[in-house]
N, C-alpha and C positions, 0 to 999 in steps of 0.2 A: 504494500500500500504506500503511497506516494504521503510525502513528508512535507511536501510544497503549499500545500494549502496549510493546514497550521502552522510551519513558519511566517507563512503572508500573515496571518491572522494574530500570534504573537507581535509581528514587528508594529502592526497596526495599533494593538495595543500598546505598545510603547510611546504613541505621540502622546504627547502633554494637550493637544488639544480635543483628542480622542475621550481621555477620562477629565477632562472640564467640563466637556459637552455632557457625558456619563452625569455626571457630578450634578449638573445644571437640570438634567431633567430627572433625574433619581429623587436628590434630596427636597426637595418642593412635595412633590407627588407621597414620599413616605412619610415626608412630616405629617403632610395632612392624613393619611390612611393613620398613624398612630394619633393624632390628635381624636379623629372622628373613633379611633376604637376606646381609646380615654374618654371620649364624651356618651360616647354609648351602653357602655359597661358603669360608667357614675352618675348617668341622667335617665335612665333606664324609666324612672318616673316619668318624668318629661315625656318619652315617647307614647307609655302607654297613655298617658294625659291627656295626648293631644287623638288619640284615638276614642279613647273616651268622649272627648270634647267633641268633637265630630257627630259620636251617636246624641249627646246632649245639644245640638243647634238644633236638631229639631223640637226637640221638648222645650227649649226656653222660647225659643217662635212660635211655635202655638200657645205655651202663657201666656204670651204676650199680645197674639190678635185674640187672645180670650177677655185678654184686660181690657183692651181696648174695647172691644165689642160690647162689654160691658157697661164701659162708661157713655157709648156712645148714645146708648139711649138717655144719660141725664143729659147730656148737652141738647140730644134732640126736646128732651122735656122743658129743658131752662129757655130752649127758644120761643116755645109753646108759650110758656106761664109769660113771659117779656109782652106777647103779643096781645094780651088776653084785653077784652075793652074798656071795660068799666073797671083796671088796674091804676089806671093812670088818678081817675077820682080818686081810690082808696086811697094813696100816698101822697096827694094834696089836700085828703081832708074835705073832699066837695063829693065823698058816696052818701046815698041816701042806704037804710037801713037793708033795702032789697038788693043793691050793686054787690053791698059787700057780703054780705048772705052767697050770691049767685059764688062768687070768686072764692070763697072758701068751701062750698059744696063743691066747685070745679076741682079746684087742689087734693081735700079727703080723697074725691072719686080718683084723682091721679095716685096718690100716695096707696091706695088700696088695689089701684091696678099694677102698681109694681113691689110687691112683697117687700124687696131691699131698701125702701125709701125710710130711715127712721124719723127724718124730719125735713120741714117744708118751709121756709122760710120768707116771708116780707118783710123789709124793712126800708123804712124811708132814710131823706136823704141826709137827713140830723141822727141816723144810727140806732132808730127807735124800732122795737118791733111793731108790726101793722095785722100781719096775720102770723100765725104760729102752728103748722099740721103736725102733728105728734102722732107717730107710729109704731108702738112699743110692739116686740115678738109677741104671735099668736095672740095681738090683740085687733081691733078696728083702729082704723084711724080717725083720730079725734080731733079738732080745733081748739087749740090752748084759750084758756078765760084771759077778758084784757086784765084782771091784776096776775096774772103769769107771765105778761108779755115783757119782755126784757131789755136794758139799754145797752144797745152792741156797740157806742161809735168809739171806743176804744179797741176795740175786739181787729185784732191783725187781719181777718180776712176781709171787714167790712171797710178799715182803710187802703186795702189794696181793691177790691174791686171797686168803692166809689171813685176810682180814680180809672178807670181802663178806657181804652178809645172804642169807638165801636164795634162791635160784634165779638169781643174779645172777651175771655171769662178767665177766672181765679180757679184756682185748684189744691190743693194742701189733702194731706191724711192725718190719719193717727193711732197711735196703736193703743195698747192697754194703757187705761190709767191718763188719758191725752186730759191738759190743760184745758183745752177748749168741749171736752165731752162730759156728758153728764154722766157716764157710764166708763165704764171698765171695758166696755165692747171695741172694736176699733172700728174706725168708720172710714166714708172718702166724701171732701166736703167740697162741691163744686159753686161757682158762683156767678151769678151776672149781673150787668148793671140794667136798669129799667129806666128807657127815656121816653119823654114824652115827645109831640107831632115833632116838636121844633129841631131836636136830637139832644137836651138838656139834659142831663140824668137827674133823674128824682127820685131812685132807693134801687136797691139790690133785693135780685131773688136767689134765694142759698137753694141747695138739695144736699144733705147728708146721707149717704149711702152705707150701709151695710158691711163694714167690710169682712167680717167672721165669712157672709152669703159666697162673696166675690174670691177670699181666701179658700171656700172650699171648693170652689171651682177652679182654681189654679192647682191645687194639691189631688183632684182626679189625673192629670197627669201623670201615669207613674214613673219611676225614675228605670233607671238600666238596672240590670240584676246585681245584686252586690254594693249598692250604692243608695246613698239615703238623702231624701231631697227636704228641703228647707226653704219655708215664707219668712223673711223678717223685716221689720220695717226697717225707715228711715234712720230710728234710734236705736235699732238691734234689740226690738222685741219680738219675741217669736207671734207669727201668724200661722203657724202651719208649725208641728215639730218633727224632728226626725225620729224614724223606725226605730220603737225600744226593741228589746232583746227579742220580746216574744212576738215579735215582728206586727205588733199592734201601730197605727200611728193614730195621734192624735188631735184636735185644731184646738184652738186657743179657745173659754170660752169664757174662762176667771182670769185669772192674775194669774201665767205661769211663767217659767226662767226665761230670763234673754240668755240670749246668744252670749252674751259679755263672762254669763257664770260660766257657761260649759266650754265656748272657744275664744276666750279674751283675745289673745296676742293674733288668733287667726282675724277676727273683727275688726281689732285697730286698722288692718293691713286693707281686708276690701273695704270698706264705712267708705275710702277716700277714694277709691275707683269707680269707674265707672262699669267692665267687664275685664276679665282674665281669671287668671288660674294661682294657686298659691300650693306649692308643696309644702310641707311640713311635718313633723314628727306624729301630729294627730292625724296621719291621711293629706289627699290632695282635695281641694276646695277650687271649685271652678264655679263661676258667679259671672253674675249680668243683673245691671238695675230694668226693674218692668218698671216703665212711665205710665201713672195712671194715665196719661194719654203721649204718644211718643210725640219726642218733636217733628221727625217728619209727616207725620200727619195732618189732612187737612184743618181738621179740626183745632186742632193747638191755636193757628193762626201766631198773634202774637201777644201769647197766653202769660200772664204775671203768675209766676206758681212761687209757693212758700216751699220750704228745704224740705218737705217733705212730701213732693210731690212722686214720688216714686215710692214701688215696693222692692225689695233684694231678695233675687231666686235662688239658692244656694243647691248646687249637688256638691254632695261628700263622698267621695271613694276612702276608707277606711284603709288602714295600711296593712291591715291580712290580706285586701284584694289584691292590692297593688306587689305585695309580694311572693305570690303564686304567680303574677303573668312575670315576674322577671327570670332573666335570661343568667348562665354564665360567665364570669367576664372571661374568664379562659379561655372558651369558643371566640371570642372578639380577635383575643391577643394574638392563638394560634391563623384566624384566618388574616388577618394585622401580616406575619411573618413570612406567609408563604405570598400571600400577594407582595410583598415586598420581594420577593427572591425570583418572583417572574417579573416584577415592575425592573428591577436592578440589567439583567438578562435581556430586554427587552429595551431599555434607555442604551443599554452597551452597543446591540448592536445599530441602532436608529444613531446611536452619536458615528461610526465609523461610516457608516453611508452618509449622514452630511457632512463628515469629513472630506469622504474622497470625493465629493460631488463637487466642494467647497474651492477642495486645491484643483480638481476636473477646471472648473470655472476661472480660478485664478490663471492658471498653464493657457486656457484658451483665451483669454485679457490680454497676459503679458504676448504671446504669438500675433494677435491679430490687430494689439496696437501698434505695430511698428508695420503695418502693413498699412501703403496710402491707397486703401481703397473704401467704401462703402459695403459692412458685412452685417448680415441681417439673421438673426434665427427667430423662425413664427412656431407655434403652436398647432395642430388641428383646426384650432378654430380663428386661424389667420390672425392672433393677438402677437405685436412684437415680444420676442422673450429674450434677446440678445441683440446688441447695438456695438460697435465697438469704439474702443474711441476715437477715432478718425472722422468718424459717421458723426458722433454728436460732435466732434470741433466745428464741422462744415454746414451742419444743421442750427449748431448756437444750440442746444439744449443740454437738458443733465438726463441721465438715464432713466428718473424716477417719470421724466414726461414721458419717453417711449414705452417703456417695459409694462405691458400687459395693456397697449393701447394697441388700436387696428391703423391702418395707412390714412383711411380717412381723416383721422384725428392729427396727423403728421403733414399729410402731402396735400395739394389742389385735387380738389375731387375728382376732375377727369383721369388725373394719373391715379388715384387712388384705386379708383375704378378699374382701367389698366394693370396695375398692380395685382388687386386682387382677382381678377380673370383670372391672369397669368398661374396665379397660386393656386385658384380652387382646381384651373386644370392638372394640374402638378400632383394635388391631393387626388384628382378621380384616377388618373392614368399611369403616377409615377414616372410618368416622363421626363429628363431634363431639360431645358431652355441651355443654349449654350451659344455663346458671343453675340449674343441678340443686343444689337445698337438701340440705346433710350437717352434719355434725360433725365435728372433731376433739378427738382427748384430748390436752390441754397436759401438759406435763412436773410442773406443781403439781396432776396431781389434775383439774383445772377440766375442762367440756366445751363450749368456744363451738361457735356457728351458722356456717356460713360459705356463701355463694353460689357453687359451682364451677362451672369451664370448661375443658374437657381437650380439645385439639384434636389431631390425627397432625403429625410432623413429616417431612417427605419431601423426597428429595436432588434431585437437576437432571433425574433419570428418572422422578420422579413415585415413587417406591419409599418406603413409609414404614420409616423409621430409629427413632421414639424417638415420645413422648409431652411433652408439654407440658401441667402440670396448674398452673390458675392460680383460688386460693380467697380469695376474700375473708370479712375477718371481719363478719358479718351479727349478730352477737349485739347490739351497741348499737341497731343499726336495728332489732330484734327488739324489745329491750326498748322503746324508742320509742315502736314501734307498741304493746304490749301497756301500756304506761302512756297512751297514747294512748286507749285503747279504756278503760281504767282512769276516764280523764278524763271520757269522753264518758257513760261509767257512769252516775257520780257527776253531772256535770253534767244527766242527764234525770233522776236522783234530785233533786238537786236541786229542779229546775226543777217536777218534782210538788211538792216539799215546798212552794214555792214559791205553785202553785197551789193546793196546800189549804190553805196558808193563807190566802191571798186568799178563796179562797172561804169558808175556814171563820169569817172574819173578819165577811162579807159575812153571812153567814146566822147566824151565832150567835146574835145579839141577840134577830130574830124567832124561831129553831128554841127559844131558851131560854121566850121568850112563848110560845111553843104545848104545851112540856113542861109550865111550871108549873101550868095549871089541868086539865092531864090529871092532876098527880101530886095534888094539892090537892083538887078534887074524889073524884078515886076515895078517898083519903085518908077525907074525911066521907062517902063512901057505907059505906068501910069497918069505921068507927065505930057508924053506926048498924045493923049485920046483927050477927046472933047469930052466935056464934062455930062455926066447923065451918060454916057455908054455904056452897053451893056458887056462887054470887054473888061472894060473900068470895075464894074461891079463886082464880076469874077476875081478880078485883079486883089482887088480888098480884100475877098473870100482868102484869097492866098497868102498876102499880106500879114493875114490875121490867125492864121491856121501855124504860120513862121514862128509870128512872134509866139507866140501862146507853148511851141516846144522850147522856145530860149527862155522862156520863162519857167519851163519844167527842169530845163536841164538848171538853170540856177537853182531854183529850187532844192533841186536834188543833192547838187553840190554840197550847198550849204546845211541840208541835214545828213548827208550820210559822210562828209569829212570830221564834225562835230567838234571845230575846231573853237579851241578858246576864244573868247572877243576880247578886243582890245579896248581896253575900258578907260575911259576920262570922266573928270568931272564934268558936267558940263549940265546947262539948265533945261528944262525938257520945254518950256514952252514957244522956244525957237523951233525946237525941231516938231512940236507937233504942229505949230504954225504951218510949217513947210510941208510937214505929210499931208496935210489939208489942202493944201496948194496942190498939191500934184495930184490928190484925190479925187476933187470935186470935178473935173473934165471927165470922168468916166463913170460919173455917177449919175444916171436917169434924171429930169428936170422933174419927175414927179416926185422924189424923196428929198424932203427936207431934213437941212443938218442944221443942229445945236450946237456950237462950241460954246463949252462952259469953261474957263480953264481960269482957275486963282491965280493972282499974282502973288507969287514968293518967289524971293532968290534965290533959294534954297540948291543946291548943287547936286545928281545923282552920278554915281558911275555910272557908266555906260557908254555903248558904241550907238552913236546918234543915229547908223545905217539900221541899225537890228531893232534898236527902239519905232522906226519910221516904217519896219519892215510889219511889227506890231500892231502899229497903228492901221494900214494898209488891209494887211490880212482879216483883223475884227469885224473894221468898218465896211469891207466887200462883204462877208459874211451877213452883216447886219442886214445891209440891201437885199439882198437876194433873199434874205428870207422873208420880205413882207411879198403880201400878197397882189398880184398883179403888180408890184416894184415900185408901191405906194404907202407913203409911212412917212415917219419922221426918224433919224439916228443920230440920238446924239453922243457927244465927248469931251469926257467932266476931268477935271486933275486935281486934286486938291491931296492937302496934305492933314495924316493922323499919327497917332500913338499906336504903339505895338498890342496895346489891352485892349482899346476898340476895334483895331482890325482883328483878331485874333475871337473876338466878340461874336464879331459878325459873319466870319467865314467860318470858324471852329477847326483852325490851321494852327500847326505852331509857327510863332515869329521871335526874331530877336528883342526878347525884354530889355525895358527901358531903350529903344530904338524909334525914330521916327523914320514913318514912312511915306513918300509919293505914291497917290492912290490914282489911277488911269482908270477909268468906268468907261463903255462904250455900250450903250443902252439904246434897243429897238423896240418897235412894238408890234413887230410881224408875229409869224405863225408859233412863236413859242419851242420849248423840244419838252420832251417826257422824260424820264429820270432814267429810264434806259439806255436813252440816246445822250445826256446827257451825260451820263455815266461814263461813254466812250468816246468822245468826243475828241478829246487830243490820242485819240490811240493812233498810229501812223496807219493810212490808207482805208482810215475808218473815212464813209463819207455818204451821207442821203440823196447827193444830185445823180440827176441823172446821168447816164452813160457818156462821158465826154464833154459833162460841166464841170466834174471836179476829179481832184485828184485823191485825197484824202491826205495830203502832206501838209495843206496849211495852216491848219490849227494845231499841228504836231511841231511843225516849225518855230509858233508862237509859245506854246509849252518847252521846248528847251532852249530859245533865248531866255524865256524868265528865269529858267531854273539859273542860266549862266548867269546872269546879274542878280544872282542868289535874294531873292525874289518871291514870289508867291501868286497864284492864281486862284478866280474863285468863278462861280456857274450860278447864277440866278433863276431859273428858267418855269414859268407857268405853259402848258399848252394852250395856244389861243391866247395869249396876254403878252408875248414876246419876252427876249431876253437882255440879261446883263452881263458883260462879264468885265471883273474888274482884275488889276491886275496892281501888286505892291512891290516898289522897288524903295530898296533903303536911301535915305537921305545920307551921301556923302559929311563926318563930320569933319572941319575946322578945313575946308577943301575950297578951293575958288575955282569956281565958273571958267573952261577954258571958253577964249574969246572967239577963238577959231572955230 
């Protein structure tokens, strides 16, 4: 048997971060298993308590809508007695002998229809009694004699309800032996105030209830087996007592024990609560106060009630019960131990897997930051789960933005879109994507090229898991090649220019000997025919056809020798004077010219021939492009700064340099940004077959370059053009004369 997996799994153990991680999830998790086994094995009450308590919420909720229900008929009675008609006489003293007769017959009959009523009370608004119903057990109910009738306006219940807002009632009890009862019995004393048409109160109607009737119907109730239930008031006198021995119970009926005799230290403890549980060496006590009427009830409204408006439900589980359902703590500890020994076994090897996953992740960081490309790991469900760092320098984020977001939340939606295609195809087919040409959008705006490669990633079953997308940036190799291609251009431009000149070089000489006695001769044939012949007219044709190749061979000359100029200072607006001059005879009488030219003395380099050659070239150009040879062309000189041309053209120029600015502005047919575009390319050219050559705007682009210079292209279709042209101003130079 092979000794290489336990070695692996020793040495594993031996990192310091292996048994940290151990350490980090073992120790948490056992504390709390021996904490919960220590609280289980010494709260052992507690649990069954709260199981108890449990079967006990329903025995205290139905005391409770029992209490309630009870009283609900005094409120419904005290609203009755409020309404009654001939009440309002009786408590201002203005009933005649029948009124009050009717309203004390009404009351007996009510006090008689509800068995629990002991006593039925009027009293006006100075605290005096007015009427008195007295309803002693297993007697009738009777109307007290007025020397019986009583002065209540000291009496606590009758200064709180004289005082209540409308609809609102008093409520107080009392147990055995109560200050306010004439009896030993306990009762439940409710109250309202009675207003006459205008809402004035003019006295209170009481109802005393029964409470022996009302405690025995809380104490049908029976408690859970084993457990002994308990009524006490307000003041801890029993209403209801607990199961003596011989499992008789009892209700109060004389003067028997409070609570205070048999459970003092338990009473102090709930008296001040309002519900909960109390363990203690006499058994567990679980308790809730019954509100003669609860507060969330409609009825309460907003009820003024004296401290004793509630009764206290008590069950008592006896500590024989509670110690037959307990458990042993030994069972706790032992299962405490072994669950520690598989929790231990289990943290060990989950720490060695986020170990190796950990430094997995770390190895794939440090590899693939040193790598300049954009590397991406997805999930199933297309969420980013690895970024590298290259990807977020170029993106401007931190990894907590990508990692477990989708492309859409990263990239412009269409690419996102894109993006995720790409991937969900990859997930159905396992197919790779390889050197497939895209873009990304940089976080500045920018859009580089990039080379991508996005392969499936899949587990030890061949099942694919995730996506692997690895982009390289192609934008430098892009431009490369396209400056490449730029080169190769230029270099077969060249290499023509090259060879016209060679050849134009070659043949000038002789091509100049065979023009001049064409032009010379036709010239004296010309001379001697009468004017208007048709001889004559030919003659011109020839004439014209001569010059027009001496004018190519110059031409050619002087772009394919590309010889340096001979540069002087000298001021331009003589010399464009003079181009002007020699211009305007071969310019159509239908276009009109503008000269606009500044005067400044300002001096440029320059060969005054190639500047004139400039001027020439534009402003034929100019012509010819309006329509039917109709327009206006003009030509402006003025002088700027290198930040405003530079402004306007978006060229570089020599900072802090001034420049001579040359405009030559048409308003013919305009070019398009195509043609515009190629305009000085050599032998580019839109005339027709044998109007143009395409050298003379190439011409005009490398004199400026040679009087290191600047040109720029204005052009609308249909709006006509400008083009203006920047030659530097000579400094600290003077104007040659010549």
């Amino acid at each position: 048997m092979s000794t290489a997996p336990i070695v692996t799994l020793i040495g594993k153990l031996k990192r310091s971060r292996v048994m940290q991680l151990t350490l980090a999830f073992f120790l948490p998790a056992m504390t709390l298993i021996v904490l919960l086994s220590i609280y289980f094995s010494s709260r052992e009450y507690d649990f069954h308590s709260i199981k108890i308590k449990s079967a006990l919420e329903q025995l205290l909720a139905n005391s409770q809508l029992s209490l309630l229900s009870q009283n609900e008929f005094i409120v419904s009675d005290l609203d009755f007695i409020t309404t009654l008609p001939d009440l309002t006489a009786v408590l201002l003293n203005q009933s005649s002998p029948s009124q009050r007769q009717s309203i004390t017959s009404t009351l007996s009959t009510l006090s008689e229809a509800r068995p629990g009523y002991t006593k039925i009370r009027i009293i006006d608004v100075n605290g005096h009694e007015q009427i008195s119903i007295l309803h002693p057990l297993r007697s009738k109910a009777s109307a007290q004699p007025d020397s019986m009738l009583q002065d209540l306006h000291l009496r606590t219940f009758f200064t709180q309800s004289i005082k209540l807002p409308r609809q609102d009632i008093y409520i107080a009890s009392s147990g055995p032996a109560g200050q306010d009862s004439l009896s030993t019995a306990p009762f439940i004393r409710i109250a309202k105030p009675i207003r006459d048409a205008s809402g004035r109160i003019i006295g209170v109607a009481v109802i005393n209830s029964n409470g022996v009737q009302q405690a025995e119907a809380l104490m049908k109730h029976e408690s859970i087996a084993g457990c002994n239930a308990m009524l006490v008031t307000h003041d801890g006198n029993y209403l209801g007592l607990p199961r003596y021995d011989d499992g008789s119970r009892k209700l109060l009926q004389d003067a028997d024990p409070s609570i205070t005799a048999t459970f003092p230290e338990e009473w102090s403890y709930i008296k001040t609560r309002t519900e909960g549980q109390l363990l203690s060496r006499k058994g567990l006590f679980i308790f809730r106060r019954l509100y003669l009427i609860p507060y969330h009830s409609p009825l309460r409204r907003d009820t003024i009630s004296s401290e004793g408006d509630y009764w206290v439900m008590i069950q008592h589980v006896p500590p024989s019960v509670i110690k037959a359902m307990q458990s042993a703590t030994l069972d706790y500890m032992l299962m405490a131990g072994a669950a520690g020994i598989i929790m231990f076994i289990g943290a060990l090897f989950l720490a060695i897997r986020i170990d190796d996953s950990r430094r997995k992740r770390q190895e794939l960081e440090t590899v693939t930051g040193t790598i300049p490309a954009f590397i991406f790991m997805k999930d199933p469900q297309l969420r980013y789960s690895f970024a590298n760092q290259y990807a977020l320098n170029q993106l401007q984020c931190k990894k907590e933005t990508i990692i477990n977001k989708r492309s859409g939340d990263i990239f412009p939606a269409d690419t996102a879109a894109l993006f995720e295609k790409e991937d969900l195809e990859i997930l159905q087919t396992g197919k790779s994507i390889i050197n497939q040409n895209g873009e990304i959008l940089l976080a500045d705006g920018t859009t580089i090229a990039v080379l991508t490669n996005k392969v499936p990633l899949t587990n030890y079953n061949n099942e694919i898991e995730g996506i692997i997308s690895v982009s390289m940036d192609w934008s430098m190799q892009k431009e490369s090649e396209e400056k490449n291609r730029m080169l190769e251009n230029k270099l077969r431009d060249r290499q023509k220019i090259e060879m016209l000149g060679t050849l134009a070089g070659g043949i000038a000489h002789d091509f100049n000997n065979l023009l001049t006695p064409i032009i010379g001769y036709s010239e004296l044939v010309l001379e001697s025919l009468p004017e208007k012949s048709e001889l004559g007219e030919s003659l011109n044709t020839v004439i014209k056809a001569a010059m027009r190749g001496k004018k190519l061979i110059r031409q050619m000359l002087m772009f394919g020798r590309n010889d340096t100029p001979s540069l002087r200072p000298c001021q331009l607006k003589p010399i464009l004077d003079e181009a002007m001059d020699f211009l305007r005879p071969s310019i159509p009488s239908t276009v009109r010219m503008e000269i606009l030219i500044a005067d400044f003395s300002d001096a440029v380099m320059c060969d005054p021939m190639q500047i004139q050659q400039i001027i020439l070239n534009l402003c034929t150009n100019a012509w010819q492009a309006m329509v039917n040879e109709t327009g206006t062309v003009s030509v402006e000189l003025s002088k700027t700064t290198a930040e405003n041309a530079m402004a306007a053209i978006n060229k570089p120029l020599l900072r802090d340099q001034v420049y001579a600015r040359i405009t030559v502005r048409d308003d013919g047919t305009g070019m398009s940004k195509t043609v515009s575009d190629c305009m000085f390319d050599p032998f580019y050219t839109t005339k027709e077959v044998g109007k143009g050559t395409g050298l003379g705007l190439s011409v005009v682009y490398g004199i400026v370059k040679a009087h290191k210079g600047e040109i720029s292209v204005e052009s609308t279709e249909g709006s006509g053009t400008a083009v203006t042209v920047f030659l530097p101003v000579a400094v600290n130079q003077t104007a040659d004369e010549g």
